[in-house]
SEVEXFI-546464 format. One record per residue (C-alpha): residue in three letters; y, z, x. Coordinates in steps of 0.05 Angstrom, whole numbers, plus 5000, padded with zeros to 4 digits. Layout:
// SEVEXFI-546464
ALAYZX/...
***
This chain:
// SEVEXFI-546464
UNK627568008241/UNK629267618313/UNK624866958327/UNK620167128385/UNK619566418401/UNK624465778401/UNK621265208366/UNK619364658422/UNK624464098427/UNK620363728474/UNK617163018462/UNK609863158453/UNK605762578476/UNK598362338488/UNK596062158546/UNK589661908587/UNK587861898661/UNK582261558685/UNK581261608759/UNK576361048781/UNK574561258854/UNK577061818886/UNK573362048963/UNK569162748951/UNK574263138998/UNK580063038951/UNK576463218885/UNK579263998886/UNK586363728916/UNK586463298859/UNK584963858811/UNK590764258841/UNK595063708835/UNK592963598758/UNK593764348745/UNK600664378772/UNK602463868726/UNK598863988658/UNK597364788666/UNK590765148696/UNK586564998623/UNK585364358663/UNK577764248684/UNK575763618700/UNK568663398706/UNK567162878758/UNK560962398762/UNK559161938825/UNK562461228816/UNK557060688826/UNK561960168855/UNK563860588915/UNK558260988953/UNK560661668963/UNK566961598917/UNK567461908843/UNK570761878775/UNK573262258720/UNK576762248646/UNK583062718615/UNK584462618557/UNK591563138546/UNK597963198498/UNK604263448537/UNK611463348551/UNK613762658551/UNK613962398627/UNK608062868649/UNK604862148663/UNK610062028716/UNK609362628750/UNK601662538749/UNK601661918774/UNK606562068824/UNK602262608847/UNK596362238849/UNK599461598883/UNK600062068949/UNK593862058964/UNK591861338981/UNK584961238972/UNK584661308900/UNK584260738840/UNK586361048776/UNK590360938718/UNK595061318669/UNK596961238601/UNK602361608555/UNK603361448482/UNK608061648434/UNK609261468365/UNK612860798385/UNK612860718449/UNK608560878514/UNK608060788595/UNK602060588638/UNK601260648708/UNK595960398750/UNK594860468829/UNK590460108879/UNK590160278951/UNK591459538964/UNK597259388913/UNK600060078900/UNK603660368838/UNK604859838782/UNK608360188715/UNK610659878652/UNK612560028581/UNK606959888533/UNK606259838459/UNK602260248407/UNK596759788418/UNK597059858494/UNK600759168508/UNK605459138562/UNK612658938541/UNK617158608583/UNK624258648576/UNK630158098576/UNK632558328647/UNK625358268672/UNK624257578654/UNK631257348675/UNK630257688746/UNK623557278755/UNK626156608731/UNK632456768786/UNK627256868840/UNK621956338831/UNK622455608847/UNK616655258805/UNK613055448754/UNK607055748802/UNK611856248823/UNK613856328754/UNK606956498726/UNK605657018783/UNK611857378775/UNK610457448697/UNK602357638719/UNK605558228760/UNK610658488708/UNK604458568665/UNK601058758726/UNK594758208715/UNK593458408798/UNK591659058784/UNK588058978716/UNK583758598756/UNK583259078808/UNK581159658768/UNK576059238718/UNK571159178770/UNK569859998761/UNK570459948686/UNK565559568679/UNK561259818730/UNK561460488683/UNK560560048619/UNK554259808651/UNK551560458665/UNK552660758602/UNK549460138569/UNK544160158620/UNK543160898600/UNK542860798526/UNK537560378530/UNK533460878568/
***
């Protein structure tokens, strides 16, 4: 009897996307852009974002091919009014990428544990380009991309807040 179907040979991976503020207008855009990447089984639901009047947020959580958080946040990254992140794991190894209208696209390789490693060529590139140690320190804070980690905690914990707030109620 002939196989009806090849057994996959792709990299399955887990991945998040938290979008932190996106404008009303784009919401369905963004949807179509999610789609195109992930498949149409994609519905996301979106809440208002407290932090932003008139802005909103939303959660995937999806398992795909691996790089499907490129593409994503590639996708997402052309539209410049949004703050969201995107996280792929695999068993070892993983990428994260975070935008900010005001510092753009930041990526990195993280760990299982969601810590960003920085390679040999990395470090010797910022110790090439930086004169004291100042310069030193914020090189290293934007390989593991400390600018926009601060960036986007304002709107987690905004969220945090509510939920708490809500709990209590």
């Amino acid at each position: 009897m002939q196989r009806l179907t090849q057994p996959s040979t792709r990299l399955q991976v887990r991945g998040f996307l938290t979008i932190y503020s996106a404008p009303s207008a784009l919401r369905h855009h963004i949807d179509w852009a999610i789609q195109s990447v992930l498949g149409n089984w994609i519905n996301l639901t979106w809440s208002q974002q407290l932090l932003l009047p008139g802005t909103f947020r939303t959660q995937l959580e999806f398992r795909d091919r691996a790089g499907a958080s490129s593409e994503i946040a590639s996708a997402l990254a052309s539209w410049h009014y949004l703050n969201f992140e995107v996280i792929e794991s695999a068993d070892s190894l993983g990428e994260i990428f975070r935008f900010t209208p005001e510092l753009g696209m930041h990526r990195a390789a993280i760990d299982q544990s969601g810590a960003v490693l920085i390679s040999e060529d990395q470090l010797n590139q910022s110790l090439a380009n930086s004169f004291d140690e100042d310069a030193i320190r914020e090189n290293i804070a934007k390989i593991l991309g400390t600018p926009w980690e601060n960036q986007l905690e304002r709107f987690r914990s905004v969220n945090s807040l509510a939920t708490a707030h809500l709990r209590a109620i």
